[in-house]
C-alpha angles and dihedrals in degrees: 000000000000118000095257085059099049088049093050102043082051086059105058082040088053092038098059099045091057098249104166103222104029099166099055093043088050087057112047082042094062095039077052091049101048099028093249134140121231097260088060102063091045092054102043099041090156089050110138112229117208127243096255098053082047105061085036080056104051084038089061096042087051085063102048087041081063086057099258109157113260089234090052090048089046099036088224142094130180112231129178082344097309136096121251128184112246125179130175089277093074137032127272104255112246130213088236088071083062094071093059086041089053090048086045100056093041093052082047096068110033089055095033093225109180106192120052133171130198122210124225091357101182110164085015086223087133096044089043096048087048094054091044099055099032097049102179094050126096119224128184119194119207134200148181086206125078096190092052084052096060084048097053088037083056092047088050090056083046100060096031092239115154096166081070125081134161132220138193109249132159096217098193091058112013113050087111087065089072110106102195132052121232136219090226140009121202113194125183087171129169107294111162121130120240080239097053102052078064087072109023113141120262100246088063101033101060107029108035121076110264088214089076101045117038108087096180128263105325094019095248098103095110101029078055098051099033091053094041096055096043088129084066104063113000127078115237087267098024112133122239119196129190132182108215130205120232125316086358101105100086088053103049084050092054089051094052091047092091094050112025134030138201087064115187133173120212114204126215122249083266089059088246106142102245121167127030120203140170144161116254120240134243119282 
């Protein structure tokens, strides 16, 4: 079968299962499947593909067809423009997360903060980007999953960054256990509402780990207890940075007001709030 056809016949199979972008799926499965970039199947429509890619191929559809995520049936996902491992123990890192990275690393270097922590790192894509781009920094990246932790220790092999590292931590009960206090602390924790799992969609649902994304009932556990132990982990001026889910901005805000101050809210290119920082005040 010649790559045109393959496409084609992943597209009725995608189609009828009700995968929402069925085109672009077809295609970076394929690319997947033969070991081939975009541009080439644009340019070598009539390719054969052999049979074992294509049977690799129609394996992999019939996955995504059962509404596993593209980056868990590749094993990759692109972050702040580089690759990162993902398997179905972490999330699948979001473009949205670039946008606390990107304050991160801008607040990095104006202030010159050195050590910096990252809070329910999962992936580490966040931990790992940070120490790539701020070099003389070092980040430490905690967990409550070991099996996250093998991920974002794979990612860090990956990237060659040494100033980088990973720990087990139960956020929610053990931030009193950290024996050093950092300059700034990044979090993309758990923030879905208990009304939301209930409709989550099914390519999350059932495919990415629970554990990363229910924030209790109103999605505010973590934001509560990370704001309210600051004085375990943060240094008086030290940064700390959330992403927030939807809606959630004003609220998170409200939650930092007793122990930081200078309190500010960036909005997405879409003008959703996204990400809530704030320095935290003196002791």
């Amino acid at each position: 079968m010649v790559i045109r056809d393959c496409i084609l016949k992943a597209l009725d199979i995608l189609r009828a299962s009700g995968v929402e972008n069925p085109t672009l799926d077809a295609r970076v499965l394929l690319c997947h499947a033969i070991g081939e970039d975009n541009v080439y199947l644009a340019l070598n429509p009539d390719a054969e593909v052999s049979k074992s890619d294509e049977e690799t191929f129609f394996k992999v559809v019939s996955r995504r067809a059962n509404h596993e995520p593209v980056a868990y049936i590749t094993g990759n996902k692109e972050f702040m423009s580089m690759d990162f491992y993902v398997d179905s123990n972490v999330l699948i890192p979001r473009p949205d997360t670039e946008h606390l990275a990107e304050l991160a690393i801008e607040l990095i270097k104006k202030y010159g903060f050195k050590d910096i922590a990252d809070f329910c790192t999962g992936s580490g894509a966040l931990a790992v980007s940070i120490g790539k781009f701020c070099p003389d920094t070092s980040v430490t990246g905690y967990d409550i999953s070991i099996p996250a932790l093998d991920v974002a220790n794979k990612n860090k092999d990956m990237h060659s960054v040494d100033n980088v590292s990973f720990a087990e931590l139960d956020v929610l009960n053990e931030l009193s256990h950290i024996n050093r206090k950092f300059d700034m602390v990044v979090s993309n924790p758990p923030y879905i509402t208990g009304d939301e799992m209930k409709t989550l969609d099914r390519t999350v649902d059932e495919y990415e780990p629970h554990l990363a994304l229910y924030g209790g009932e109103d999605g505010l556990d973590f934001y509560r207890v990370i704001t309210d132990n600051a004085h375990f982990y943060l240094k008086d001026g030290g940064v700390l940075a959330f992403e927030v889910g939807h809606k959630q901005a004003d609220d998170v805000a409200e939650l930092m007001k007793e122990h930081f101050t200078d309190i500010k809210i960036k909005t997405d290119y879409a003008g959703i709030k996204r990400v809530v920082y704030g320095k935290k005040a003196d002791s």
